[in-house]
C-alpha positions in Angstrom: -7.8 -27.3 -5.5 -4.9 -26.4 -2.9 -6.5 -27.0 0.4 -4.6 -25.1 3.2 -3.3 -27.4 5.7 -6.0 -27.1 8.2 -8.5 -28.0 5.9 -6.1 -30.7 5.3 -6.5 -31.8 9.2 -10.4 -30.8 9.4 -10.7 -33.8 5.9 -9.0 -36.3 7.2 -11.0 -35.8 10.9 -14.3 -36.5 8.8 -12.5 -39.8 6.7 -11.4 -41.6 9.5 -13.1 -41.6 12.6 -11.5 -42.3 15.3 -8.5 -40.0 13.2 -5.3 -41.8 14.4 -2.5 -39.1 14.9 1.1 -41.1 15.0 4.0 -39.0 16.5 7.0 -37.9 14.0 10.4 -36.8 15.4 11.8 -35.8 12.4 10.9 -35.3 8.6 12.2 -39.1 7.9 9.6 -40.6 10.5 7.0 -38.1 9.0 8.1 -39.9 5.5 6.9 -43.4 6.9 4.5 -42.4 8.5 3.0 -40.8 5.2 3.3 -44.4 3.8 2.0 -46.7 6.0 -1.4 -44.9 5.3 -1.8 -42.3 8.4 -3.7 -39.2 7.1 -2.3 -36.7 10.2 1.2 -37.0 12.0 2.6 -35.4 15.5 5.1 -33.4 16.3 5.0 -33.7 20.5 6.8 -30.7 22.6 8.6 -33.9 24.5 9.7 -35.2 21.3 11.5 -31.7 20.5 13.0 -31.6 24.0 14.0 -35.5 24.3 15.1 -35.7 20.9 16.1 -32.8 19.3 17.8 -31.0 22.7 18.5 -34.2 24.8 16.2 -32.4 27.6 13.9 -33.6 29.6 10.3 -32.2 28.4 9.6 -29.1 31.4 9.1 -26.2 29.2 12.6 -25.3 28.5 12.3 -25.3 24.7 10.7 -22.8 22.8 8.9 -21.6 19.7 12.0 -21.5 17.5 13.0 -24.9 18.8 9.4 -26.5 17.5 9.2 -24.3 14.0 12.9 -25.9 13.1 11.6 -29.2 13.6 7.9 -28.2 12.3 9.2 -26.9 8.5 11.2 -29.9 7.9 8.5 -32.3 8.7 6.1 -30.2 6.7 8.6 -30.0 3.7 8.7 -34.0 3.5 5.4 -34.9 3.5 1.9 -33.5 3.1 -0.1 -35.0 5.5 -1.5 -32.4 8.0 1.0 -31.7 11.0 -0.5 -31.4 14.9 1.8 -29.9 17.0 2.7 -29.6 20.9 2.9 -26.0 22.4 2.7 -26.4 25.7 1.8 -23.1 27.2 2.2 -21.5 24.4 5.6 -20.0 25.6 4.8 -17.2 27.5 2.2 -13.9 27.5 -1.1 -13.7 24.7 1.4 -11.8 22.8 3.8 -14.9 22.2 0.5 -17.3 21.6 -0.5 -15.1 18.6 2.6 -14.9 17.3 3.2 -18.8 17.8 -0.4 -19.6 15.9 0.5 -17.3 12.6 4.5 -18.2 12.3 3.2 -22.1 12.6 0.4 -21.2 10.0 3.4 -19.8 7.9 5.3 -23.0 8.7 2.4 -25.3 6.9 1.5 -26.9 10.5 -2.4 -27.5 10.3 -3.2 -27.7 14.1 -1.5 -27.2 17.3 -2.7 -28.2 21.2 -2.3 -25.4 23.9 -2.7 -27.1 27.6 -3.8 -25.1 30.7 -1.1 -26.3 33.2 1.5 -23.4 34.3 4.6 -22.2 32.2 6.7 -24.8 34.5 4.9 -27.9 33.2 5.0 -31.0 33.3 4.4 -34.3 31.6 0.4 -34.9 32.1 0.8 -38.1 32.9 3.3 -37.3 36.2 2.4 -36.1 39.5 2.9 -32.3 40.9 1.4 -30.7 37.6 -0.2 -27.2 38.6 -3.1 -25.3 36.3 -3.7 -21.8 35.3 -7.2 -20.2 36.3 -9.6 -21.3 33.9 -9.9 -17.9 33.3 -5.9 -17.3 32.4 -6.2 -20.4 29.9 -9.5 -19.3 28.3 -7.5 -16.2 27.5 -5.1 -18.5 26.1 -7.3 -19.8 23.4 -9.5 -16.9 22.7 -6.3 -15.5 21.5 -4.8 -18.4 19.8 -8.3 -18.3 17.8 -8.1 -15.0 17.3 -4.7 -14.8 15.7 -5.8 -17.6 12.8 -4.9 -16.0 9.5 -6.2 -19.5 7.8 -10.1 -19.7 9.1 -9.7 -23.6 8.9 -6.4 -23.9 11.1 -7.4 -26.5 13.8 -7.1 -25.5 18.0 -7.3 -28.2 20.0 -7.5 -27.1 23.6 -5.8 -29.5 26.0 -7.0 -30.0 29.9 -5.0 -31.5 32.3 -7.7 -31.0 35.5 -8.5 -34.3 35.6 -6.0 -35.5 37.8 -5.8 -32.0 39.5 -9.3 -30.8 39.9 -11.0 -33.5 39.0 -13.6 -34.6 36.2 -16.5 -32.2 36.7 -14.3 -29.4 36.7 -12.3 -30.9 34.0 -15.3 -30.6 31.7 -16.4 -27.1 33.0 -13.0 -26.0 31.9 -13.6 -27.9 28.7 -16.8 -25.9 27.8 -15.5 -22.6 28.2 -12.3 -23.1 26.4 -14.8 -24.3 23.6 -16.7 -20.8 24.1 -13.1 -19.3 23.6 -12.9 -20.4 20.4 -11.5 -24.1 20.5 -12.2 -26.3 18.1 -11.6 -29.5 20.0 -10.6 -30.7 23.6 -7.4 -33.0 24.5 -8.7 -34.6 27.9 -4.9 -35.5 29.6 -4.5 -38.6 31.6 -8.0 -39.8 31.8 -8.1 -43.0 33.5 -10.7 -45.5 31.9 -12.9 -46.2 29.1 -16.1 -45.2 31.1 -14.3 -41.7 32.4 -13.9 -41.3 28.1 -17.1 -41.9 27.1 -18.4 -39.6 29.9 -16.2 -37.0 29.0 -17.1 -37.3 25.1 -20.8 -37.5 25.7 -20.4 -34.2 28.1 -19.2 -32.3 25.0 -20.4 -31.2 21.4 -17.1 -31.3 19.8 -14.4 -33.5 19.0 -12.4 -34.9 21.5 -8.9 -36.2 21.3 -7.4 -39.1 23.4 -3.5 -39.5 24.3 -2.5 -43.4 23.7 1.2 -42.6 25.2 2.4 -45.4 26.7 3.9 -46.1 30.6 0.6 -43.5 31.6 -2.1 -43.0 33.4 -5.0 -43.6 30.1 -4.7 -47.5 30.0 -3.8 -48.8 26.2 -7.4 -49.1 24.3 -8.2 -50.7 21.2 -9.1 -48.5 18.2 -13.1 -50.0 18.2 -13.3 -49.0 21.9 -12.4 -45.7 21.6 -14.5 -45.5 18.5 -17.3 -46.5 20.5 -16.8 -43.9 23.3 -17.2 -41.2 20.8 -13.5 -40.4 20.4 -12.5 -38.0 17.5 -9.0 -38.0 17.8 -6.3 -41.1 19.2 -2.7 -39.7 19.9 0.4 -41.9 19.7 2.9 -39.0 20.7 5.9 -40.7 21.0 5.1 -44.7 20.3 7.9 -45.1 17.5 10.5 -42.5 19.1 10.4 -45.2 22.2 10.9 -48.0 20.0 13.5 -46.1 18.2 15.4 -45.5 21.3 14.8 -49.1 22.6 16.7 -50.4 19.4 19.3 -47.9 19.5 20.5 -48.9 23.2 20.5 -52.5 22.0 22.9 -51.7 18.8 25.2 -49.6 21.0 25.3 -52.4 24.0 25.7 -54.9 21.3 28.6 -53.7 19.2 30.2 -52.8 22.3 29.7 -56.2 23.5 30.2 -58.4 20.9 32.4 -56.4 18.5 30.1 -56.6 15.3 26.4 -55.8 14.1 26.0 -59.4 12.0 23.6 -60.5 14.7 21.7 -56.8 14.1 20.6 -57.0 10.4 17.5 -58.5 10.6 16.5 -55.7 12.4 17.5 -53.3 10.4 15.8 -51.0 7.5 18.2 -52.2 5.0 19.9 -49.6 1.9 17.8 -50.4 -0.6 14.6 -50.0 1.9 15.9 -46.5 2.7 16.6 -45.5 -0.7 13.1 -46.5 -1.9 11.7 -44.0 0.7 14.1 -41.1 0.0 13.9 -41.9 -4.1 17.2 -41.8 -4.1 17.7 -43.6 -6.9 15.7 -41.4 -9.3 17.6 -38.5 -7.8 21.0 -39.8 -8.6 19.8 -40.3 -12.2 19.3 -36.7 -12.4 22.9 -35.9 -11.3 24.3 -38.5 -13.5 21.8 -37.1 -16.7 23.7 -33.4 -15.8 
């Protein structure tokens, strides 16, 4: 059976509990993130900005932006795709048409957060929300533009730090009532405020696990054990990427030669076995 890719998302939700949802940059990161056994990858809208744009992530990228980075990840691999859309990039209008051309892309679910068009990182100060009334609009119509029934909305709240918990999870409930089919509660700031904030609602919730934050780094059991659905590492290997990168560049500018940088390194043969290159260069050599 060809399962769409939000039924794709909703299976692996129901396998692995908590679901752990690892942050993919580009299609190659999606490819090993496929084999070290995670059943759902990320693309984060700070990811597309950071690495894609060299931006810093405060809503200057757009819909475009993400699908160009969206359809090469979903051609690489086949593990269901989560992905970032901030505000959703403008009126109800541009939310509808963002859920059905990211359905066309083969992206299974997205996140749509309540603060204003201007955002900001939900783990920095100065962030500013819509009326809960402006952001259930939001997802009422991101629900109502799904063209696949099983396409998966998570609605992300960022009130905690701005409004507070008890209005964090009134928001939470009526973007449910909108049509949302889980909640992403931003920057929450200890294991207790988790579990309280999963036992106020029936439906899933997902958990950011980004580092240098505001949620402190939890083991998977604790989480579990709160009643976490979803654990998000948005941007995890992009950091260690980058920390690696600045270290060859200092290095061979230092030293004059990457000898002492192999050890390190994904050798040839490691990134041939991942992109089958070998088997593809048969096929040349067979024409």
């Amino acid at each position: 059976m060809n399962l769409s890719p939000g039924k794709r998302f909703r299976l692996a939700m129901e396998e692995e509990k908590p679901l752990q949802i690892v942050g993919t940059i580009h299609a190659l990161c999606a490819m090993m993130a496929e084999k070290a056994g995670f059943r759902s990858i990320y693309l984060s809208g700070a990811g597309v900005a950071n690495a894609s744009h060299g931006l810093p992530d405060l809503g200057v990228t757009n819909l475009e932006d993400v699908l160009i980075d969206a359809r090469r990840i979903t051609a690489a691999t086949s593990i269901p795709l989560l992905i970032d859309i901030d505000t959703g990039w403008g009126n109800e209008l541009t939310i509808g048409r963002a859920i059905r051309e990211l359905t066309r892309a083969g992206v299974a679910a997205i996140h749509l957060e309540d603060q204003v068009d201007t955002k900001r990182c939900g783990h920095r100060p100065g962030k500013q929300l819509v009326s809960q009334e402006e952001m259930t609009a939001r997802v009422r119509v991101a629900a109502e533009a799904r063209t696949d029934p099983d396409f998966f909305i998570i609605a992300r709240t960022d009130a905690v730090a701005v409004e507070g918990r008890e209005r964090a999870i009134a928001r939470a409930q009526s973007y449910l009532e909108a049509g949302a089919d889980a909640i992403f509660a931003e920057a929450l700031t200890s294991i207790d405020e988790i579990r309280e904030f999963c036992s106020c609602l029936q439906a899933p919730v997902l958990i950011n696990m980004t580092e240098f934050g505001k949620t402190p780094l939890l083991p998977l059991e604790d989480l579990r054990a709160a009643g976490v659905a979803m654990v998000l590492y948005p941007l995890t290997a992009f950091r260690a990427m980058n920390h690696a990168a600045q270290l060859v560049y200092s290095t061979l500018r230092t030293t004059g030669t990457q000898a002492s940088l192999l050890s390190s390194m994904q050798t040839r043969d490691e990134l041939y076995a991942l992109l089958n290159y070998h088997q593809a260069e048969r096929k040349l050599d067979l024409r």
